[in-house]
C-alpha positions in Angstrom: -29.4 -36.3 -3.0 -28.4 -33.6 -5.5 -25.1 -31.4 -4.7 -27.8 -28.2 -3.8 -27.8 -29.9 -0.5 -26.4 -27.3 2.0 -25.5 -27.7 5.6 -24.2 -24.9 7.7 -22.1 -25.7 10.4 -21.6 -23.7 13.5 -17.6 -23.9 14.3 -15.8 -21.7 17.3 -12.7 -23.6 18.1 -14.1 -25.9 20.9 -14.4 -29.1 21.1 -18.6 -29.2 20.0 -17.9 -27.1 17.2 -15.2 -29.2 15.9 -17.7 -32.5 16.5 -20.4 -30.5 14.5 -18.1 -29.8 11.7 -17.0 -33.7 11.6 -20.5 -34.5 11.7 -22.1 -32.1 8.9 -18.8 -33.1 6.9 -19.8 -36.9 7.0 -23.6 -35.9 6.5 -23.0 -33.9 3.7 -21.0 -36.4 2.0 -23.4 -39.1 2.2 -26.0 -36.5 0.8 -24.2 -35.4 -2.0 -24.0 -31.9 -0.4 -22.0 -29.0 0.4 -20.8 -27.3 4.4 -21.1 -24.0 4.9 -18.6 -23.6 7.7 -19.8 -20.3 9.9 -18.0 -18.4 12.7 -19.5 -15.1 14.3 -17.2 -12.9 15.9 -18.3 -9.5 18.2 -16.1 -7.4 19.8 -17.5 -5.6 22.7 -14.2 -4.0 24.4 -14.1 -6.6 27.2 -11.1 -9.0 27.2 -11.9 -12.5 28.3 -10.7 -15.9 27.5 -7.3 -16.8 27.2 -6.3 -14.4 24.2 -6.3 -11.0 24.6 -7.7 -9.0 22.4 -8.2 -5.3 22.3 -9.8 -4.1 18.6 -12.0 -5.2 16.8 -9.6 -6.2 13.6 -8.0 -8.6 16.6 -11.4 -10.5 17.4 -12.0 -10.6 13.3 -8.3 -12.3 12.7 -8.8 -14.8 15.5 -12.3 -16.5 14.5 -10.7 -16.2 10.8 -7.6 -18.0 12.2 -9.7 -20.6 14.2 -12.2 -21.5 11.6 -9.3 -22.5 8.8 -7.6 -24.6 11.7 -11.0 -26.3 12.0 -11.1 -26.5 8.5 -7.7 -27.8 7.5 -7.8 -29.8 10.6 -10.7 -31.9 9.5 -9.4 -32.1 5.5 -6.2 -33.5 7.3 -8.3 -36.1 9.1 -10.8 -36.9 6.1 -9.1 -35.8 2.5 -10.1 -32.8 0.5 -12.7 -34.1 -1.3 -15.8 -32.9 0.0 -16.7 -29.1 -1.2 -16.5 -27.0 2.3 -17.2 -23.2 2.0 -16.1 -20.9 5.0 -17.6 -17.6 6.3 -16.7 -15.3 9.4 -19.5 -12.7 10.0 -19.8 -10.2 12.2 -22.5 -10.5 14.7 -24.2 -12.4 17.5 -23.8 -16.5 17.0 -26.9 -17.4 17.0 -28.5 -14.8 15.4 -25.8 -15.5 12.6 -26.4 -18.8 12.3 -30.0 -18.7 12.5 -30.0 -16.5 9.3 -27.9 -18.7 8.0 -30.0 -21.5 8.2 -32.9 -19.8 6.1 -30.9 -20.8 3.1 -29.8 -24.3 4.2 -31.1 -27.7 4.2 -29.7 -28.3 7.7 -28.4 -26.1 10.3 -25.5 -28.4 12.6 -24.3 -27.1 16.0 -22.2 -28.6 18.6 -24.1 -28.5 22.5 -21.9 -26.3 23.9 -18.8 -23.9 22.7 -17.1 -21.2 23.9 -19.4 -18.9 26.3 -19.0 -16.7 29.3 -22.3 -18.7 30.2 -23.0 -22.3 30.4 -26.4 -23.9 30.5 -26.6 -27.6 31.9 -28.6 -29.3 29.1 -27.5 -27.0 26.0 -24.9 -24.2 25.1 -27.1 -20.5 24.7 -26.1 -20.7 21.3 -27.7 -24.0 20.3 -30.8 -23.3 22.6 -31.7 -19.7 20.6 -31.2 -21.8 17.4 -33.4 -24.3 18.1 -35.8 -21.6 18.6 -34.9 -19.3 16.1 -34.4 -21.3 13.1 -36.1 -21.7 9.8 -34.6 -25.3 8.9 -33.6 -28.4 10.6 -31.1 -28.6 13.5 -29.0 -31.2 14.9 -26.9 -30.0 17.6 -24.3 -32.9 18.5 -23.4 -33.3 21.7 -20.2 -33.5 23.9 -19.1 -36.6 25.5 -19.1 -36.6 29.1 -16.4 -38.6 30.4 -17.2 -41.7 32.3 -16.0 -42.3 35.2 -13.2 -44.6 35.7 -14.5 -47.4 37.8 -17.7 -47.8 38.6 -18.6 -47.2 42.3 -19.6 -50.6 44.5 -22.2 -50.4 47.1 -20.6 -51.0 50.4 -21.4 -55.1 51.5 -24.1 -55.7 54.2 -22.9 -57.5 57.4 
């Protein structure tokens, strides 16, 4: 594959996001390709989650924060030898990332991040992408955790 090959990655701190960012990392390098690293922030006045924050500059700083964690996190884990691009933007998630994805080869999104609202199958985000966008996606999903033993039917007498 030539080096034009672009993936943007959908990355918001959780554990889906940074699954998505492993996975367009490795699929970019055996491409040839680039990762367009993406986090949307908003800030509607309303504090939730565990981090309070009450402007706007605030909710900028923290997805600028989390998504060179992410980053550095995963150069840590792999080496610095893949080329990875980051970009906050202002905006709704999905419809970020969907726009996004007009100019990529491959739009990669973990099943479910950080939300006020969780959906059983898919995270909101991933589901309006799917619908939304203009290239490929691959949302990668979460493991569930198995359980520890596995139950035994009770024995007949």
């Amino acid at each position: 594959m030539s080096a034009s090959y672009l993936i943007v990655v959908g990355v918001d701190g959780s554990p889906g996001g940074r699954r998505a960012l492993e996975w367009a990392a490795h699929e970019a390098d055996a491409r040839g390709g680039a990762v367009q690293a993406m986090t949307a922030w908003s800030w509607d006045g309303v504090e939730n989650g565990p981090i309070s924050v009450t402007m706007p500059q605030q909710a900028e700083a923290l997805a600028r924060e989390t998504l060179d964690r992410e980053i550095h996190a995963l150069i840590d884990r792999s080496g610095s030898h893949l080329p990875i691009a980051a970009e906050v933007v202002e905006g709704r998630p999905a419809s970020v990332l969907a726009e996004a994805g007009c100019k990529a080869d491959l739009l990669v999104l973990g099943s479910h991040g950080h939300s006020r609202v969780r959906h059983t199958v898919l995270g909101s985000v991933s589901e309006e992408c799917i619908r939304k966008a203009a290239c490929p996606v691959v949302v990668i999903p979460v493991p569930v955790k198995a359980p520890e033993s596995p139950v035994e039917p009770a024995s007949r007498r």
